[in-house]
N, C-alpha and C positions, 0 to 999 in steps of 0.2 A: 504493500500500500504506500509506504513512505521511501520514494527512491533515495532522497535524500541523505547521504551519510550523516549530515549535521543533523538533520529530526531526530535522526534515530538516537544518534548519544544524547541527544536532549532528553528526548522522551525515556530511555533505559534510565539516565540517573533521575529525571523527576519522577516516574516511579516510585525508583526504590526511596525516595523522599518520602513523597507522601505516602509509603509502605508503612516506616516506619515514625510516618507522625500518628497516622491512625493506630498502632500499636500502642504505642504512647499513653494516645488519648484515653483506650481500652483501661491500661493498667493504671490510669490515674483514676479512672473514672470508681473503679475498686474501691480503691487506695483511700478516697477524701468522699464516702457515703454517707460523713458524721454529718446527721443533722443541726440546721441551725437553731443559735442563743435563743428562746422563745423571752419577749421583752418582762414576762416575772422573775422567771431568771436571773436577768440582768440585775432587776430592781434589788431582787433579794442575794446576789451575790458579796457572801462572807466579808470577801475582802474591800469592798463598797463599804458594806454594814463599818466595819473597821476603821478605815478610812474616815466617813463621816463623825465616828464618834471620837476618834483622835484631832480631826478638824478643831473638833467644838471645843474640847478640854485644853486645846495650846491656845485658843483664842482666850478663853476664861483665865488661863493662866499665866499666859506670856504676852498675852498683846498681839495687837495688830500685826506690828512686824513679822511676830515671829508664824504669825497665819498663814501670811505670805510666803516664807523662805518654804515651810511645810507645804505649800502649795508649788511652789518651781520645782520641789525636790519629786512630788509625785507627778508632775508631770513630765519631768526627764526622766524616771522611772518607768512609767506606767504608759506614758504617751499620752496622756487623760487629762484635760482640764479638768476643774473644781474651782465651787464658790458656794460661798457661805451667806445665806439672809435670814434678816431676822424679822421680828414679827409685822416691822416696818414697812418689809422688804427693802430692804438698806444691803446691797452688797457688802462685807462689810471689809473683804480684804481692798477695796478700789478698786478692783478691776474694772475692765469695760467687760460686759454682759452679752454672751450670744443672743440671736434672735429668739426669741420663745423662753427663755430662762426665767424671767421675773414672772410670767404669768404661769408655768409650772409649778416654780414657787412660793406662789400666793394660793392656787389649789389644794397641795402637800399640805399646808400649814393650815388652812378651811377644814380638811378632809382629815388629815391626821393620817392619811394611807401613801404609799409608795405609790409614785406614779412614771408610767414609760413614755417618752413623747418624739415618737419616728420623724425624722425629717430624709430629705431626700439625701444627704450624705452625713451628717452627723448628727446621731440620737443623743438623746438627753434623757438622762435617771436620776430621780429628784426622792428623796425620802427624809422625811421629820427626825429629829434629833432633838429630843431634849436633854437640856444642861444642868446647870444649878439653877438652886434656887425653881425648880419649875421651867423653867425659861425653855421656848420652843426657839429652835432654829431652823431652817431648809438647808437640803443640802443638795446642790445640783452638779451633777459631773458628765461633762460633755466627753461621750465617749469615740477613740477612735473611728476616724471617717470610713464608712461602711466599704468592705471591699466585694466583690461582683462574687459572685458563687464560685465555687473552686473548679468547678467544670467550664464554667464559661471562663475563667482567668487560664486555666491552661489551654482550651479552643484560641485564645487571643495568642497565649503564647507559641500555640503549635501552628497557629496564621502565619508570626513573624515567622518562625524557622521557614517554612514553606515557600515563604517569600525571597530568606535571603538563600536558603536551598536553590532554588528557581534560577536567582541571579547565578549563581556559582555554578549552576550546571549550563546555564548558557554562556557564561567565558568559557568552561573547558571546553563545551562543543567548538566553541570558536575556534579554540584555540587548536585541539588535534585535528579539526578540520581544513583549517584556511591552508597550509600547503597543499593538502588532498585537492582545495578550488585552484589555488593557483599551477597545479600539476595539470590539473584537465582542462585550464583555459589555453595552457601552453599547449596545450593535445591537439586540442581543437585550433589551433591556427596553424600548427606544422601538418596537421592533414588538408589545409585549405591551401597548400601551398607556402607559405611562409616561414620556409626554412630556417629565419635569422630567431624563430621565437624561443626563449628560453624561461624556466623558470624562476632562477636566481636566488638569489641569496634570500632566509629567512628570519632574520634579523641571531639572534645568538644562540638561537636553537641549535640543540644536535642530540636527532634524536632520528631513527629509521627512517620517517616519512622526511625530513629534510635530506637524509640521502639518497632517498629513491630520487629525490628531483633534480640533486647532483648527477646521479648514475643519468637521467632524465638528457640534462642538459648537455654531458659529455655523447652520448647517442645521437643527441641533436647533431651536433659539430662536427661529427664524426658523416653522418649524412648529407649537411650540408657541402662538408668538403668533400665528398663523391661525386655528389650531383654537380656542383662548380668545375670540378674535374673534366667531368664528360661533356656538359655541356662546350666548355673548351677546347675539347677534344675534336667534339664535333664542328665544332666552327671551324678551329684550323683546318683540318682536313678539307673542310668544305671549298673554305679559301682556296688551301694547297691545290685542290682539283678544278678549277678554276683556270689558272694558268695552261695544264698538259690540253683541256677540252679546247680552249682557245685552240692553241697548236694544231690541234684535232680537226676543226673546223677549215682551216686554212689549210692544211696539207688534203681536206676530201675534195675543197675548190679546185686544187691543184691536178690530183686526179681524175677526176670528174674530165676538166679541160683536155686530157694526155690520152684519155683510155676512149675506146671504141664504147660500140655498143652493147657489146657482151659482157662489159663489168658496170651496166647501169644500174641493174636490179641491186646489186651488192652492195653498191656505193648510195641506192639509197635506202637501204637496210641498217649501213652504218650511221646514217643519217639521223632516221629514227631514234635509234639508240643515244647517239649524239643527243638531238634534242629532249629524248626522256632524261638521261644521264643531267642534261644541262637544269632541267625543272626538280627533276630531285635534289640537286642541289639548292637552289635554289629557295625550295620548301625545307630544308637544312638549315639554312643564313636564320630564314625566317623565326622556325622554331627556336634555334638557340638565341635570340634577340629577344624573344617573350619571355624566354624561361631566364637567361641571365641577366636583362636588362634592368632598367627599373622598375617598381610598381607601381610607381604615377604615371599615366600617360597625359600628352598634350587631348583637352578637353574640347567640344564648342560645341554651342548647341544648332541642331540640326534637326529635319523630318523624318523618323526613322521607316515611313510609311512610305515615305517616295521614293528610301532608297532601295527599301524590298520591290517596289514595282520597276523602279529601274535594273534590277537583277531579274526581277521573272521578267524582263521584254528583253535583257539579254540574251536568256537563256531559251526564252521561247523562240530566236530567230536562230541557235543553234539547234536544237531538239527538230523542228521542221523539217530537215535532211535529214532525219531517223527513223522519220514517220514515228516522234512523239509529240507529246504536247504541254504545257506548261500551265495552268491556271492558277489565279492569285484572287483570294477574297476577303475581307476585312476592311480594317480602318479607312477614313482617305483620307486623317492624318494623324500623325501621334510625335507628339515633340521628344528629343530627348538629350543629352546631354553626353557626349562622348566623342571618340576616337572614330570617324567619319572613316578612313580609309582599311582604317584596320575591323572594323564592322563588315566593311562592304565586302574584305576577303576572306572572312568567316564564314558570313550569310552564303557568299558564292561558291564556296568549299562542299558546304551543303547541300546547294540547289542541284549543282554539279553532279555530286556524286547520286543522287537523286534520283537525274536525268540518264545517268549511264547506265543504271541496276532497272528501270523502270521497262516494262517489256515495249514491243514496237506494238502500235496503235491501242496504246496507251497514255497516261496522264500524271506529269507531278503534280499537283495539289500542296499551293501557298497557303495558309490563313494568319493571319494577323488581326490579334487581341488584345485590345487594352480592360484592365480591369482594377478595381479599386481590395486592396486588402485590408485587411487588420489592422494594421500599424500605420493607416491614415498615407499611403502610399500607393500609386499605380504600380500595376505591371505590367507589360509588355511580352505577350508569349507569342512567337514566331512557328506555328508546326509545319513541316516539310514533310511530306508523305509523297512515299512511290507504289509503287504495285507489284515489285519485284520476290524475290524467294523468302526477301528476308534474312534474319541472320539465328543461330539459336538464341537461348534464353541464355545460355551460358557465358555467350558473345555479349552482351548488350552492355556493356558496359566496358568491354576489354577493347571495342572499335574506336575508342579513342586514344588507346595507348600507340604512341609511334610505332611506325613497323609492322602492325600488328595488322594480318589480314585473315581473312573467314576462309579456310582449305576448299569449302568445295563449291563458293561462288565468288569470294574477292580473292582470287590468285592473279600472281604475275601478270598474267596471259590477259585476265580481266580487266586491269586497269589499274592504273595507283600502288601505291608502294605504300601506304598506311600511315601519311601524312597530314594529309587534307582535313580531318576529322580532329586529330591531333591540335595543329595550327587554331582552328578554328572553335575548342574548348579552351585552349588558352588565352583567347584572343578574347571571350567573354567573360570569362575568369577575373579580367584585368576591369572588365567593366564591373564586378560584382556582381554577375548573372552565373545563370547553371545550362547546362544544355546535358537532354538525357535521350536515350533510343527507345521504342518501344516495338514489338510487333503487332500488327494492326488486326482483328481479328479475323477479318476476310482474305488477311493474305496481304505480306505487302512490310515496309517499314515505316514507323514516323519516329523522324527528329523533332525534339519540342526544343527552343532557345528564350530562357524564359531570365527578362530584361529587368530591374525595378528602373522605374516611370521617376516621374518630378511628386513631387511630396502634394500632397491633396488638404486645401483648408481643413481644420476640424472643428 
């Protein structure tokens, strides 16, 4: 369900989190069943009882002062306010008086009964005290601020954990993750072509997955300098053969002029080969100029609809003498933004090849489609269909590796040396487009070249 590496360590440790807060909660919940102080309780607890009547006899006997000091000492103790009134209701240590104290006060001492008086955080327990001589006093003691039941104070407490659990298990997913992202973004641009991509350094980690992206990067480099190799390789060569085919050319005029009639056929046999030999090179220069050149190309914007109709009326006045035919359907315009010449010998690579594989009194078939996607963008899909054998399913995707031709209909003999298709995947490539093959169901091939457009208001 969750592809995601990083969910997953999220979700495994907040789990086992909230595993064991609910545990937790279980065994506290045991643990703290004690029911609460009922307010008689309070009233009549011993050390209250005590309290009050020690109150009363340091007042009778020591004075005010020493009322007071008896009052700070049980409230550092005890955490418990205390105050003393008397029949007056006269506080009688000074203090300032909570809210509710003088009238609980004044009840006690009417009533002559302990009295409990709940407020919303801090209760108050007031009970009569008499002294000498008769003498009635109140005595109210503002007891510690109520705290939340012991179930809900540890629900609060097993919230925070939850919370700062939650955070801690999303830094470490972060954390054992982000090489694992930065390893597959680097994946994913050295399969689009982008040799130079690497993953880099992970700041002072060292741990398996920052080597894997070492081990990563050295593979990269190691590929890239292969490919730079060959490409190289294939230029010079190209170049190299260049010069002897010249020569080539010039010594068959020379023959040509000298020999009779009997070496005509021969010398334009060599011809041929000449000139194929001369276009495979040629389509050589080319390739290795996409593949090692730069990856910006000179841009400008242009009608990419007129220059598909200017290749199908090319190619329809070649097809003619084949007895085939050429048709084009779609846009009558669609703007776009790109490499004008290097499009036009992509698209034509295409049509070409198309036209050659397509049987006699038969039809290429152009379409051209602009369409709105997702991401607030046109596209541009160009399909190219023949009516030809086809190629397998197993081929459909290998027709565009250099070289590469189908044994039992694109041979030698048949046409092309397995450039043309090559040239003209890289050539879109360069514009951010895909071109892919498919077989058509009745029989037949389609090439799809499929463009992104000029960006769409949103």
């Amino acid at each position: 369900m969750f592809r995601s590496l990083f969910l997953k360590i999220f979700l495994w440790f907040g789990l086992a989190m909230v595993s064991m807060v609910l545990a937790t909660i279980v065994v506290q919940y045991f643990r703290l069943r004690e029911p609460p102080r009922q307010p008689q309780r309070e009233a009549a607890d011993p050390a209250l009882v005590e309290s009050s009547r020690k109150a009363v006899d340091t007042y009778e006997r020591e004075g005010k002062a020493a009322l007071i000091s008896y009052m700070d000492q049980m409230e550092q103790r005890a955490s418990m306010r205390v105050f003393l009134f008397d029949r007056e209701l006269n506080e009688l240590s000074g203090r300032r008086t909570p809210y509710g104290a003088r009238e609980i006060a004044q009840r006690v001492l009417k009533s002559n009964l302990a009295e409990f008086a709940p407020t919303e955080f801090s209760p108050l327990v007031a009970r009569p005290v008499e002294g000498a001589n008769e003498t009635r006093y109140a005595f109210v003691a503002e007891l510690p601020r109520r705290q939340p039941p012991p179930l809900i104070q540890h629900v609060m407490h097993i919230l925070g954990l939850i919370l700062v659990g939650s955070a801690f298990c999303y830094w470490l997913a972060r954390y054992l993750t982000a090489p694992v992202k930065k390893l597959r973004i680097a994946t994913q641009e050295l399969a689009r072509g982008n040799l130079s991509a690497r993953v880099g350094r992970s700041g002072g980690r060292r741990d398996e997955l920052v080597s894997l992206g070492s081990d990563f990067d050295l593979m990269a480099e190691q590929i890239e300098a292969l490919v730079q190799a060959q490409n190289r390789l294939l230029g010079d060569i190209s170049h190299e053969l260049r010069s002897p085919l010249a020569r080539l050319n010039v010594a068959l005029e020379l023959a040509r002029q000298r020999s009779g009639a009997e070496a005509a056929s021969a010398l334009a046999r060599i011809q041929r080969e000449a000139e194929n030999l001369n276009e495979m090179i040629g389509q050589l220069l080319t390739l290795t100029r996409l593949q090692t050149g730069a990856r910006e190309i000179q841009k400008s914007g242009f009608d990419l609809c007129r220059l598909v109709r200017e290749i199908a009326d090319d190619a329809q006045f070649e097809a003619q003498s084949a007895n085939r035919a050429v048709k084009l359907e779609g846009d009558a315009t669609c703007s776009f933004t790109g490499n004008e010449q290097l499009l036009r010998r992509a698209i034509e690579n295409v049509v070409r090849n198309a036209v050659h594989y397509t049987p006699e009194r038969s039809s290429v078939e152009i379409a051209v489609r602009q369409a709105a996607v997702e991401t607030n963008h046109d596209t541009i899909a160009i399909s190219v269909r023949d009516h030809g054998p086809g190629v397998p399913d197993t081929a459909l995707e290998e027709i565009f590796r250099p070289f590469y031709r189908v044994d039992d209909a694109r041979d030698r003999e048949a046409g092309g040396v397995g450039l043309g298709l090559a040239i003209a995947e890289r050539a879109i490539q360069l514009h951010g487009g895909t071109v892919s093959a498919a077989n058509a169901p009745d029989g037949g091939l389609i090439v799809t070249i499929t463009l992104p457009g000029l960006e769409t208001p949103g």
